[in-house]
KELO-992125 format. One line per 10 residues: number of its first residue (from 1); their letters; for each residue x, y, z of C-alpha. Coordinates in nm, 3 decimals. Layout:
// KELO-992125
NUM) A) X:Y:Z ~ ...
// end
This chain:
// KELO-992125
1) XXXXXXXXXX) 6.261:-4.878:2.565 ~ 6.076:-5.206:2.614 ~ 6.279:-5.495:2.613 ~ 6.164:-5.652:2.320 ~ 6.296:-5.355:2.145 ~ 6.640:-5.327:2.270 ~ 6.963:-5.423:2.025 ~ 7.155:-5.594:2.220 ~ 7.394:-5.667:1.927 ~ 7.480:-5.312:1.842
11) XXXXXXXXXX) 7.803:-5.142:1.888 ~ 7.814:-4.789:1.963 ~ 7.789:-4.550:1.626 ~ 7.930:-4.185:1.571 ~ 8.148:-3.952:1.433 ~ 8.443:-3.770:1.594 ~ 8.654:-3.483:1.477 ~ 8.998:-3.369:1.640 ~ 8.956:-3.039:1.816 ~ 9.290:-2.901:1.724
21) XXXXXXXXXX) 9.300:-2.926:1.427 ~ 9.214:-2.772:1.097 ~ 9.214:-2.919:0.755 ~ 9.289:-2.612:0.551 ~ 9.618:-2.600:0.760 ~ 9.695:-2.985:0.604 ~ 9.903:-3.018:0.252 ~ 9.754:-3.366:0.205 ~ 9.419:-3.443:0.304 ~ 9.305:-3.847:0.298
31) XXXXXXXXXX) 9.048:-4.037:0.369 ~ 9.020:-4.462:0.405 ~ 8.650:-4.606:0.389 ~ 8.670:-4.953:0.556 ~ 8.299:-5.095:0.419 ~ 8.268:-5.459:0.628 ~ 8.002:-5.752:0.643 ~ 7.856:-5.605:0.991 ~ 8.017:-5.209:1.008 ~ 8.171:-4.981:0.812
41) XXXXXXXXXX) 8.433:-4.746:0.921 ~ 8.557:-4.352:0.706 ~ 8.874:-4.192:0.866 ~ 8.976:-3.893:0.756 ~ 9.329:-3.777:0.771 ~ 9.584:-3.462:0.738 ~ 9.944:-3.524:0.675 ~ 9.901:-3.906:0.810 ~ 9.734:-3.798:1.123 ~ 9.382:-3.859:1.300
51) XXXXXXXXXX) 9.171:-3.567:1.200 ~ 8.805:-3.708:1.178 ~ 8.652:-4.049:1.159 ~ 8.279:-4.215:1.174 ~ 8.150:-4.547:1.245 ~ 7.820:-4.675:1.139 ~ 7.631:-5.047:1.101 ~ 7.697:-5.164:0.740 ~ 7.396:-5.177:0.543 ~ 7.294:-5.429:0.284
61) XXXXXXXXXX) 7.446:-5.210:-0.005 ~ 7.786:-5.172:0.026 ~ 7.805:-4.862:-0.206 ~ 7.506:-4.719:0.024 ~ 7.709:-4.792:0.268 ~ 8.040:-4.610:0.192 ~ 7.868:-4.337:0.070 ~ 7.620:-4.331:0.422 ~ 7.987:-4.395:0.642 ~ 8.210:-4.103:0.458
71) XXXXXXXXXX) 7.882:-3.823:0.501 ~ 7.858:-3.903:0.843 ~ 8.278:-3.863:0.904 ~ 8.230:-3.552:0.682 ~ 7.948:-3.398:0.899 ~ 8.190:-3.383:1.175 ~ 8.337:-3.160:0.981 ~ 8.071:-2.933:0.842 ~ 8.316:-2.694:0.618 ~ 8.482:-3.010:0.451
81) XXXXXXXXXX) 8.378:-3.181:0.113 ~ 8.452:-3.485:-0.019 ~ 8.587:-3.284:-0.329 ~ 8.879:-3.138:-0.113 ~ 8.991:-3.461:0.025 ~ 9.292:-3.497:-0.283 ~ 9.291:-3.927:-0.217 ~ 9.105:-4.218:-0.078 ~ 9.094:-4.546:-0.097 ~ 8.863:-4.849:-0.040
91) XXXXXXXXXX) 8.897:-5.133:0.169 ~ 8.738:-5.425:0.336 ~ 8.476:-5.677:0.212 ~ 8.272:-5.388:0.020 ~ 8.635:-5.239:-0.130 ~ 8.569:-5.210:-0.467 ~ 8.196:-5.065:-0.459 ~ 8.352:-4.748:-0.293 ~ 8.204:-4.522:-0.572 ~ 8.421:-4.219:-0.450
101) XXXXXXXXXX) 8.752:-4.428:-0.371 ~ 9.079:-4.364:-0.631 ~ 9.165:-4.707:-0.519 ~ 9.069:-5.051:-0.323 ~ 9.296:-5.238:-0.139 ~ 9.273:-5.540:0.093 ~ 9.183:-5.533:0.404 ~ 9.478:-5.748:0.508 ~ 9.720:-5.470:0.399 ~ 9.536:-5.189:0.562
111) XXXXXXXXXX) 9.511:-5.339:0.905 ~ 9.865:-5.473:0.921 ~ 9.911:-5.062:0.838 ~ 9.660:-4.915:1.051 ~ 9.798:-5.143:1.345 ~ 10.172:-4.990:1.311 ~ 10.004:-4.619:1.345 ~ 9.768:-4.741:1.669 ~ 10.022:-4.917:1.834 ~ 10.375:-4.828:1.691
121) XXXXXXXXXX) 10.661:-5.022:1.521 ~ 10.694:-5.251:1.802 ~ 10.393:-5.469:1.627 ~ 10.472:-5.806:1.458 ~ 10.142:-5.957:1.495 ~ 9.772:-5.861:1.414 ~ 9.439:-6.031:1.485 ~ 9.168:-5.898:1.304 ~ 8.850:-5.963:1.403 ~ 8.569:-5.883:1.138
131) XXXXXXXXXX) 8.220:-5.965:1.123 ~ 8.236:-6.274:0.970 ~ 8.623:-6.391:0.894 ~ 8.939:-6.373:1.152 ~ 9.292:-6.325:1.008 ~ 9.603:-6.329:1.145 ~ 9.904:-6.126:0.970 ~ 10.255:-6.060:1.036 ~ 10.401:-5.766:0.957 ~ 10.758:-5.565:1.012
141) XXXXXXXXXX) 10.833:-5.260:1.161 ~ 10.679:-5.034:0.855 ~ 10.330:-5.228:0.924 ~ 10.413:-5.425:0.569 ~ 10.240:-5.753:0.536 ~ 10.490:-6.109:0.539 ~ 10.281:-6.394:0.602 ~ 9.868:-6.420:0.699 ~ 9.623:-6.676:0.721 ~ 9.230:-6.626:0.696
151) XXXXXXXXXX) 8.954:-6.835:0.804 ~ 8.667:-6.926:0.611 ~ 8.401:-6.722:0.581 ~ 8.178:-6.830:0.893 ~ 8.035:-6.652:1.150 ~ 8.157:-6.874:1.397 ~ 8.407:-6.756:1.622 ~ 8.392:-6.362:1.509 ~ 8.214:-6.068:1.547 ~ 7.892:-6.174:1.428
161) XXXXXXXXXX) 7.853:-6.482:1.677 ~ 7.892:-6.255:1.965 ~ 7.624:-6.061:1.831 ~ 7.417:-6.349:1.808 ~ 7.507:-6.453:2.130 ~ 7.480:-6.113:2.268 ~ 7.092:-6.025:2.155 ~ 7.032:-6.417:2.287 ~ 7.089:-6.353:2.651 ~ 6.979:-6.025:2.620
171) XXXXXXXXXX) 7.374:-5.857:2.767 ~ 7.376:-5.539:2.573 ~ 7.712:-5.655:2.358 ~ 7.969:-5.381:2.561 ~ 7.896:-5.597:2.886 ~ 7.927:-5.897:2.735 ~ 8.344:-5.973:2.852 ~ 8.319:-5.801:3.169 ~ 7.972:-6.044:3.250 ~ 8.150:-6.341:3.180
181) XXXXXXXXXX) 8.409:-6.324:3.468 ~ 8.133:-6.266:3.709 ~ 8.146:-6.680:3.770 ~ 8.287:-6.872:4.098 ~ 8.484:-7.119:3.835 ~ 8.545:-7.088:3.479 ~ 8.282:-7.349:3.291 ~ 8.407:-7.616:3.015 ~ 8.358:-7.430:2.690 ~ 8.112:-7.452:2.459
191) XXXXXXXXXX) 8.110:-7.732:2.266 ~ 8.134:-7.543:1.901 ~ 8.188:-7.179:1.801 ~ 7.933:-7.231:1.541 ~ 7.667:-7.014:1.580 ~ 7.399:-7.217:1.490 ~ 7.508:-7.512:1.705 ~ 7.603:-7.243:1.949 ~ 7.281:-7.107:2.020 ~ 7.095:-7.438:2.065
201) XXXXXXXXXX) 7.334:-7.556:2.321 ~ 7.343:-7.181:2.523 ~ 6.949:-7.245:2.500 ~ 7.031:-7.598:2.695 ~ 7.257:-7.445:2.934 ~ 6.982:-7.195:3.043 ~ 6.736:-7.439:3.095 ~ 6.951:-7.655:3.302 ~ 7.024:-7.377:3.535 ~ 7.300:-7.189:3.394
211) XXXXXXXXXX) 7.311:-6.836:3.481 ~ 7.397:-6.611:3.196 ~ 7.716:-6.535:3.301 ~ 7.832:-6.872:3.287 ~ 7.660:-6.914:2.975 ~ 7.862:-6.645:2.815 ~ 8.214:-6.753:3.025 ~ 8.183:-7.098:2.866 ~ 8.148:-6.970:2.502 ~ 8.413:-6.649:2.538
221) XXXXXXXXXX) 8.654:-6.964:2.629 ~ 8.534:-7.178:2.296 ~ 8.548:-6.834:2.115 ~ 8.964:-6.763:2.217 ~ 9.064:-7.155:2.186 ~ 8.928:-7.143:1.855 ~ 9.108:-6.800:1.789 ~ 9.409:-6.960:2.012 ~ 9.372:-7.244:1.764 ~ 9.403:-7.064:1.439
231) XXXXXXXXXX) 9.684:-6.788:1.496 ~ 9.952:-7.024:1.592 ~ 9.952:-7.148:1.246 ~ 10.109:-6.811:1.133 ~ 10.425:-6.815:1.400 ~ 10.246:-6.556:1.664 ~ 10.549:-6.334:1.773 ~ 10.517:-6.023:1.958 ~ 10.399:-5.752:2.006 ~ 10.064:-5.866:1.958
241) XXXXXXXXXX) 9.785:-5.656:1.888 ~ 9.381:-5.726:1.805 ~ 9.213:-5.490:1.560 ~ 8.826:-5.504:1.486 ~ 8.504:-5.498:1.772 ~ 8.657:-5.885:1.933 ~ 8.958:-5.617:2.065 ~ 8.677:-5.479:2.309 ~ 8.568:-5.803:2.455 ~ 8.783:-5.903:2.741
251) XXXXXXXXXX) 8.593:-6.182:2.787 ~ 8.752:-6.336:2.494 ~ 9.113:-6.122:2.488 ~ 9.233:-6.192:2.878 ~ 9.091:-6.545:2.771 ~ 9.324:-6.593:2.460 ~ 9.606:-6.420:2.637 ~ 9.616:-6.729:2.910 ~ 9.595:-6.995:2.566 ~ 9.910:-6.790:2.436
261) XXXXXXXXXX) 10.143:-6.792:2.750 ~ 10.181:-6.383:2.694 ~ 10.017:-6.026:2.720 ~ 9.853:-5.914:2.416 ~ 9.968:-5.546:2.328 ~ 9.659:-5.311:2.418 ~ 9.856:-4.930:2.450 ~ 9.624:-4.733:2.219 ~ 9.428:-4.454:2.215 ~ 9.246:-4.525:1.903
271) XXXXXXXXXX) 8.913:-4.763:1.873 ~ 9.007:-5.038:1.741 ~ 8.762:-5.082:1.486 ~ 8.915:-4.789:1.276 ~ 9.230:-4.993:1.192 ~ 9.131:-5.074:0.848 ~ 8.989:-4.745:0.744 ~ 9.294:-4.560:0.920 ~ 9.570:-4.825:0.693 ~ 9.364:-4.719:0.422
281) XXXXXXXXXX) 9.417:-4.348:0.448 ~ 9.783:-4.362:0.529 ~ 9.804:-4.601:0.217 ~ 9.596:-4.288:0.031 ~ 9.854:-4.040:0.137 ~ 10.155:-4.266:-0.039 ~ 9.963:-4.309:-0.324 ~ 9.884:-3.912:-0.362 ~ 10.276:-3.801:-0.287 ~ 10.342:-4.068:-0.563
291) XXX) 10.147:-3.947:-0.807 ~ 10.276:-3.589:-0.756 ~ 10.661:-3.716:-0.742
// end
């Protein structure tokens, strides 16, 4: 592929279905649609467990997209249809234009939720990083929301500015962390996380001699402070886990571990861009046995 060509920006995309098991085995079959500003996630779940899931770039209809993220989950799955799955909800910034959802919920809720299942009961706080806002929630042991704050809606400092920064120096956006330690001295941050503002003064670095990795060391640094800067204000206690694409940087995670003074949780399996989607369908599966009580 000519260079010119390559998206540096994108995150891997697929589906995935769990080899041992069988949904016609299942009592309760669920599914949570996560539709965000930059991807959308569909998890599909029997009796509160991982059965089949897809992720896909969000497009610029978020009913197109919900619809284009749950046929791709379901083709994992070539003998299910969306008529046997008895409950699903909607969530994330496109939740209520889920045209096949029973219900939307916030995003907030369903990561605080899907964080318990990925990590366990241990968790107490959650970073999500989206596309374009960062929030920070608390939870207890059941994965129920007490107290979050949210950013403004800005690309700076969250997923999207990596991107930007990402498809700037041309680092395919999976190498971007791991590049950024490949300096003799960490680099003064960037001056702003904005990406704008960002951009022109990565352009100025790279003219003055900076090599790329230093480039992207200096502005994984201005990305955790400002992350660093933000969480505190909801009483960070641990364990502390990140859910969203910033989990996979560890350019910006080891980074933000050093501003808080502890290790951020990381023992999961499960991508951590499903968190959302996965809240969602264990919030489905409540909702169903509720109904039937």
């Amino acid at each position: 592929m000519a260079e010119k060509e390559m998206e540096y920006w994108r995150w891997d995309e697929g589906n995935w279905k769990d080899p041992e098991k069988d949904w016609k085995d299942a009592a309760i079959i669920t599914a949570g649609v996560d539709v965000g500003s930059v991807s959308s996630q569909a998890v599909i779940m029997t009796d509160g467990e991982l059965f089949a899931y897809a992720n896909t770039r969000s497009g610029y209809n978020s009913r197109e997209s919900a619809k284009n993220v749950m046929n791709m989950a379901l083709e994992a799955v070539p003998d299910l249809k969306l008529e046997n799955i008895q409950f699903t909800v909607g969530t994330g910034y496109g939740r209520v234009r889920v045209p096949f959802a029973n219900k939307a919920i916030t995003e907030i809720a369903c990561h605080a939720r899907g964080a318990n299942y990925m990590y366990g009961p241990t968790v107490r706080t959650v970073l999500d990083m989206g596309g374009q806002d960062l929030k920070a929630i608390r939870c207890d042991e059941r994965g129920k929301v007490l107290n979050f704050l949210m950013n403004e809606k800005c690309a700076a400092g969250t997923g999207r500015g990596v991107e930007v920064m990402a498809d700037l120096l041309k680092v395919p956006i999976q190498k971007v962390g791991e590049l950024s330690f490949q300096v003799e001295e960490e680099p003064p941050p960037v001056s702003t996380t904005c990406v704008v503002f960002a951009k022109t003064e990565a352009l100025g670095l790279l003219k003055g001699g900076w090599p790329t990795s230093k480039v992207l060391a200096a502005y994984c640094s201005a990305m955790a402070h400002r992350i660093f800067s933000q969480v505190k204000a909801v009483d960070v206690e641990q364990d502390f886990v990140i859910t969203g694409g910033i989990a996979k940087n560890p350019g910006i995670v080891n980074r933000l571990e050093k501003e808080l003074g502890f290790e951020i949780f990381r023992n999961t399996t499960v991508d951590t861009q499903l968190a959302g989607a996965i809240g969602a369908a264990l919030f489905g599966k409540a909702l169903y046995e509720k109904s039937k009580k």
